[in-house]
N, C-alpha and C positions, 0 to 999 in steps of 0.2 A: 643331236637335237637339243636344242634350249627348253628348260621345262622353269617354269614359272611354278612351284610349290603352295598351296592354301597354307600358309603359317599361322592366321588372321582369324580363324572361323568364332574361337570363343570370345576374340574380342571384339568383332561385330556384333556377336548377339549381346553379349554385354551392353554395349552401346546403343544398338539398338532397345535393350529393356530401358536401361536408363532416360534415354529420349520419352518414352511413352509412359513412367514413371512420373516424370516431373511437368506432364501434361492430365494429372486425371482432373487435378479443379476444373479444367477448363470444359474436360467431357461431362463431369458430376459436379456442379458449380453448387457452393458449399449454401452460397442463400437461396438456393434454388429446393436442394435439399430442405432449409430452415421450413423455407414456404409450402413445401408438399406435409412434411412433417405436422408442421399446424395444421392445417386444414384436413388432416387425418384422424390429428386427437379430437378436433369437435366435432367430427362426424356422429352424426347419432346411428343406432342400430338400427337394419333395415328389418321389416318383420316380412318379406315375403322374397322368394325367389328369382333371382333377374336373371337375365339374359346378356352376353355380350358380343361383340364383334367379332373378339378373338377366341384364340383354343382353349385359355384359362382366364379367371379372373375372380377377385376374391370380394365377399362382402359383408361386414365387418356384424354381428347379431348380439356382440356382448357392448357395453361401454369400453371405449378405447383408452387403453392402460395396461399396464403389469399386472399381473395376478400371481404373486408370492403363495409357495405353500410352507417355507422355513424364514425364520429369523435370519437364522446365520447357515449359511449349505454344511450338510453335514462333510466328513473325510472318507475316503475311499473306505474303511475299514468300519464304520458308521454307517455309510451309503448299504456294505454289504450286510450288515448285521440287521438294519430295519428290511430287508429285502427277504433274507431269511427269518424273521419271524410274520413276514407277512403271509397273506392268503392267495398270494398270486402262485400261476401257472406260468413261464413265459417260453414259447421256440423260437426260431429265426429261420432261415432259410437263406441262402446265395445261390449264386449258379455260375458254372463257367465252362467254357468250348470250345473246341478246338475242330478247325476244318481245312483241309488244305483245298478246297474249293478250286481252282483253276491250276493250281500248283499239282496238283495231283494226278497217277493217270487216272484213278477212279475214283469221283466224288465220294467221301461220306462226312460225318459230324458224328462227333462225340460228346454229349453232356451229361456234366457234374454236377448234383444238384446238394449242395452240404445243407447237414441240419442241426441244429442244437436245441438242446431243452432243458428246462430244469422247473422242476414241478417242486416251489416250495413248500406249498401245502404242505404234502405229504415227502419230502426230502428224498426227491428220486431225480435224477437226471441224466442224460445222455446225451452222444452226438453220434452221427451215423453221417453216409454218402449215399445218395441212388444213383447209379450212372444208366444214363440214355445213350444207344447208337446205333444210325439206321445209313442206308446209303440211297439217296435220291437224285438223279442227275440236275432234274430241273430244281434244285433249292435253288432260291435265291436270296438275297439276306432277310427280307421282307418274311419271305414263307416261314426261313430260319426262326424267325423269331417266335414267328405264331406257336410252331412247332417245341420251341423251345417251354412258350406260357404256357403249354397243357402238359408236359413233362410236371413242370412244378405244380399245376393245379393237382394232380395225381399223389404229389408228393402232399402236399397242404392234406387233403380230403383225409389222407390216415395218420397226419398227425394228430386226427380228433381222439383219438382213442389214450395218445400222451399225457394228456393233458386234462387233468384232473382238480384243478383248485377252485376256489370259489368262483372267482376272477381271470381267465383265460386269455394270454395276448399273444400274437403272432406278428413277429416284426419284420418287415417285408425292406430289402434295400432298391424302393424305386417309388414312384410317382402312382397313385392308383387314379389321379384324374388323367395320364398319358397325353400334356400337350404336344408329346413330340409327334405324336403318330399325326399330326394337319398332313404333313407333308404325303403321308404315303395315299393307295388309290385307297377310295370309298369301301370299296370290298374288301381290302387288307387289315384295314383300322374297324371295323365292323366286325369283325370276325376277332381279334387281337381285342378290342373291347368286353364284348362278350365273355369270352375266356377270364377274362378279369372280375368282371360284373359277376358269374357264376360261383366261382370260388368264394369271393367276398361274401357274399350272399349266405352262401352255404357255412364258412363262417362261422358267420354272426347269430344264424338260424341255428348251431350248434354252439350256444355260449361262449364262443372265441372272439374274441376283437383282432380283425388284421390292421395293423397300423405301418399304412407307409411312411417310411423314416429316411428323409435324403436330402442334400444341399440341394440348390438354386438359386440362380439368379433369372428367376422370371420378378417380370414386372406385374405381379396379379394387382397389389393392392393399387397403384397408381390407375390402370384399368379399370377396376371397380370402382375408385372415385370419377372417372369422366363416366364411366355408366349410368354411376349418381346423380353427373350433373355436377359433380363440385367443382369439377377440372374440362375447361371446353376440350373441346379437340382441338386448337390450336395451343392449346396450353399445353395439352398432353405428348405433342409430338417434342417438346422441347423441358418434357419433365419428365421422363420414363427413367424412373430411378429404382433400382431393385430394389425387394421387399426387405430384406438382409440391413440395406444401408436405413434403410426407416428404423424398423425396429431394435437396431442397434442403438439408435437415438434412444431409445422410449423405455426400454427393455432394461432394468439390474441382471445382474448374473443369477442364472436359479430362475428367473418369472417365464411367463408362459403371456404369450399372445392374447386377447377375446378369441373368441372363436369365430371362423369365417365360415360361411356358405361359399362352397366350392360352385364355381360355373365352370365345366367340362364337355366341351361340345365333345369330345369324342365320345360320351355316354348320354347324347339325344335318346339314340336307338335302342339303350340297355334299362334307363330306368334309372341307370346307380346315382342315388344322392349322398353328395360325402361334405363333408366339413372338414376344419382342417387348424390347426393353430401352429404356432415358430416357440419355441423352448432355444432360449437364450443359454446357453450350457455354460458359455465363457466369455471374455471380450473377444469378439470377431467372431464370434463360435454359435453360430444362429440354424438348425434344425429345423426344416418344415417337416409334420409329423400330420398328415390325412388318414380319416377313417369313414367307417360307413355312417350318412345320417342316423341311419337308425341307432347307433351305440349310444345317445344322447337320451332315449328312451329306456334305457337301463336301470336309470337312476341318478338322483342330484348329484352326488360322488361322483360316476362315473369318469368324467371330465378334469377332477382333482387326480383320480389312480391313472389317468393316463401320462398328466404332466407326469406325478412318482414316476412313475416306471422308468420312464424316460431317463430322467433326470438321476434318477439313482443309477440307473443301467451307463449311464454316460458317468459317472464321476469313477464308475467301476475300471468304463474302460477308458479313461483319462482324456474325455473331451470327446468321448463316439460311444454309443452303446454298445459293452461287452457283446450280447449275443449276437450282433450285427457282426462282429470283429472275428467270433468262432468260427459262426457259419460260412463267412469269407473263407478264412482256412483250411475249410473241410471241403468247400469248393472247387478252392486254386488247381490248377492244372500247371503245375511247374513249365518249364523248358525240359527239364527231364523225362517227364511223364509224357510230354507231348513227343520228343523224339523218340521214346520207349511206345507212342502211337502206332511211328510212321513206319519203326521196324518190325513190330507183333504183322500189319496191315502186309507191311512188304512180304514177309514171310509166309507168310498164309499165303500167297498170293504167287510166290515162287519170285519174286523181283527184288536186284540186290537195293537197299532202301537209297543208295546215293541215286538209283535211277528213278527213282518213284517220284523225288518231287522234280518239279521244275528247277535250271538251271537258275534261274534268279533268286529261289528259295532256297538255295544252297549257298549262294554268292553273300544271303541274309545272315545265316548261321555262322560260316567262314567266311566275314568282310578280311577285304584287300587291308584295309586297315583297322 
């Protein structure tokens, strides 16, 4: 038999990156950018509430600018030393899990939920794991997840007792306005909102600030100026330029966004009103960092110690915030540990584990090539 060999595969994608490379003016066309960018700095601050079409969208409540808290950014070794003479509290939390869902002959999930903490106040800190695992036939990623958010809200509720400084933050690695969940049904994202709404709450209600900390490329702010009115809808469908590429215009290294009023229809039904600002950490290095409205109520400061934190916590871990970077690690579920899953499962269970998963899931572990 004649066998024709894939010799080619790296250098298609190659080729193909390179084509789609030398095409972005064309999708983010650079005066197009120029003309959203203007019409964003003179935007004035909105003083009430809006509403928009979509799942997020931002609106702008400070004058549109940088907000500098240093001269010159301090050095990793700087960044830590004002952090530890501070009066902050800060934990982190990640999570991560493993399932072999249809691969398996019996469903279950396993989650890791890692924590870090370091209480400067008073010079105590720690890092722990809580691990969750249940076997439910009918999961499905949807349920997964819900199920997944009240493991951690469980975790959040006793880290109150950690954390003892003046000032209390809990830095969370996800989205607390959740545009992703449009897609799922009414009752899924309602229930998965809640869960969210509840904790935050709780919280804030116990002197802790959670602050979601995560990349994006949503288009909130160009959204919020056709909400404004500044940008028609036909203008918008041919200007949706991610928040990241504006504010990298606007933004020195170290500034910190105005602050936005979050529009999150996933939280119609919960109540939750969060704000939300971009902390510019590097060139290309733009942060959306969301919190509960109510943390603005704290105090004129408050809003300064959030950029710090940030900002320090990132130059610590070299363009990301250290406790985000911990509690990752204290999370992860190796390849190791997840095969050391499927054998403790097998064995319990009396099945040698190469029969337990599916043959395609084995075919993953030992590829032909």
């Amino acid at each position: 038999m004649k066998w024709k060999y894939n010799t080619s595969k790296v250098l298609k994608v190659m080729s193909a990156i390179r084509n789609i490379a030398r095409n972005i003016n064309a999708v983010f066309p650079p005066t197009t950018i120029d003309d959203i960018v203007r019409k964003f700095v003179a935007l004035s601050p909105v003083k009430e509430r809006l509403r928009s079409k979509d799942a997020t969208a931002l609106y702008p409540i400070e004058v549109i600018r940088g907000y500098s808290i240093y001269n010159r950014l301090p050095n990793r070794q700087q960044a830590f030393k004002e952090l530890s003479d501070s009066k902050y509290a800060i934990a982190s939390i990640d999570s991560s899990y493993h399932s072999p869902g249809a691969h398996g002959y019996i469903p279950f999930i396993v989650h890791n939920v890692g924590i870090w903490y370091v209480d400067y106040n008073n010079e105590v800190g720690g890092e722990d794991s809580e691990v969750f695992a249940d076997i439910k036939v009918s999961y499905g990623d949807m349920r997964e997840r819900i199920w997944m958010k009240q493991n951690e809200a469980k975790v959040l509720r006793n880290l109150v007792k950690l954390l003892n400084g003046e000032l209390n933050f809990v830095m969370l690695d996800e989205s607390l306005s959740i545009g992703y969940t449009i897609s799922w049904s009414n009752t899924d994202r309602e229930e998965y909102a809640h869960v969210i709404a509840d904790y935050v709450n709780f919280l804030i209600d116990n002197n802790i600030i959670p602050l979601g900390i995560y990349y994006t490329r949503s288009i909130d702010i160009v959204r919020g100026m056709r909400d404004m009115g500044v940008v028609s809808d036909d203008e918008f469908k041919n200007s949706q330029i991610p928040d990241k590429m504006i504010l990298n215009k606007i933004l020195g290294c170290g500034d910190r966004s105005p602050i936005f009023n979050v529009y999150s229809y996933a939280h119609m039904k919960t109540g939750l009103e969060l704000n939300a600002i971009y902390v510019k950490v590097g060139d290309y290095n733009t942060l959306r960092v969301e919190f509960p409205a109510k943390t603005l109520k704290l105090g004129k400061d408050v809003i300064e110690d959030i950029h710090r934190v940030v900002l320090l916590e990132s130059i610590i871990g070299d363009g990301y915030p250290y406790p985000l970077q911990a509690s990752h690690e204290n999370a992860v579920l190796t390849s190791e540990v997840r095969d050391a899953i499927v054998e403790v499962f097998s064995e319990v269970l009396g099945i040698r584990n190469e029969l337990y998963v599916s043959s395609k899931e084995m075919s993953k572990r030992w590829p032909l090539a």
